[in-house]
C-alpha positions as CSV (number, residue, x, y, z in Angstrom):
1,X,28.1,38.1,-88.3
2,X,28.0,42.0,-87.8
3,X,28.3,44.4,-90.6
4,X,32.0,46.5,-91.1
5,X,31.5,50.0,-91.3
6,X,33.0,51.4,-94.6
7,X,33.6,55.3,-95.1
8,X,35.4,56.5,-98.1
9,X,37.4,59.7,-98.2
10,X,36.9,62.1,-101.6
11,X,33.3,61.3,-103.3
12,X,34.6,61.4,-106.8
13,X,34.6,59.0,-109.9
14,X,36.4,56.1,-108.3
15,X,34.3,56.3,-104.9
16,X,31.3,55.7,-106.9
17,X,32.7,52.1,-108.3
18,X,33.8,51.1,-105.0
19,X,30.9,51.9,-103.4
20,X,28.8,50.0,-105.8
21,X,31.1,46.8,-104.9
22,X,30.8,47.4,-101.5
23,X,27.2,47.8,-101.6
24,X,26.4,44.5,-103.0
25,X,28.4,42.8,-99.8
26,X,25.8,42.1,-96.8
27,X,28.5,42.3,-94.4
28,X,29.1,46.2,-95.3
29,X,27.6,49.2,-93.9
30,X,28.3,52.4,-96.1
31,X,28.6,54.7,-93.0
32,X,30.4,57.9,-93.8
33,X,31.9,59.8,-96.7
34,X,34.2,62.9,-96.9
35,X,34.7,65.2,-99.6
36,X,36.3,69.0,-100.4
37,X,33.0,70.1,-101.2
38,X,29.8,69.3,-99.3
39,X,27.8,69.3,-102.3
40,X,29.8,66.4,-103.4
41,X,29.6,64.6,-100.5
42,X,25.3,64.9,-100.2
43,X,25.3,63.7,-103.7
44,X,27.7,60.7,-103.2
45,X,25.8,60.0,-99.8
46,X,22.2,60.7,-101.7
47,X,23.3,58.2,-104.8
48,X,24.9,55.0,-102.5
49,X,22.0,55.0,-100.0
């Protein structure tokens, strides 16, 4: 089965559980994330792998 690419929009509090979930599904590929700073985004992107 091949993976579904996941990308969340805002890298806040909320984006972190989610991620966490989504993370622990082998059929989901974190593959992008968005935020209103870019500091926030490299650190979500640094801390979900």
């Amino acid at each position: 089965m091949r993976k579904i690419g996941m990308a969340f929009v805002g890298a806040g509090f909320l984006s972190d559980k989610y991620a966490g979930c989504y993370r622990k599904n082998p059929h989901v590929e974190l593959v992008a994330v968005s935020s209103k700073t870019e500091e926030h985004a490299k650190a979500f992107a640094k801390n979900t792998g």
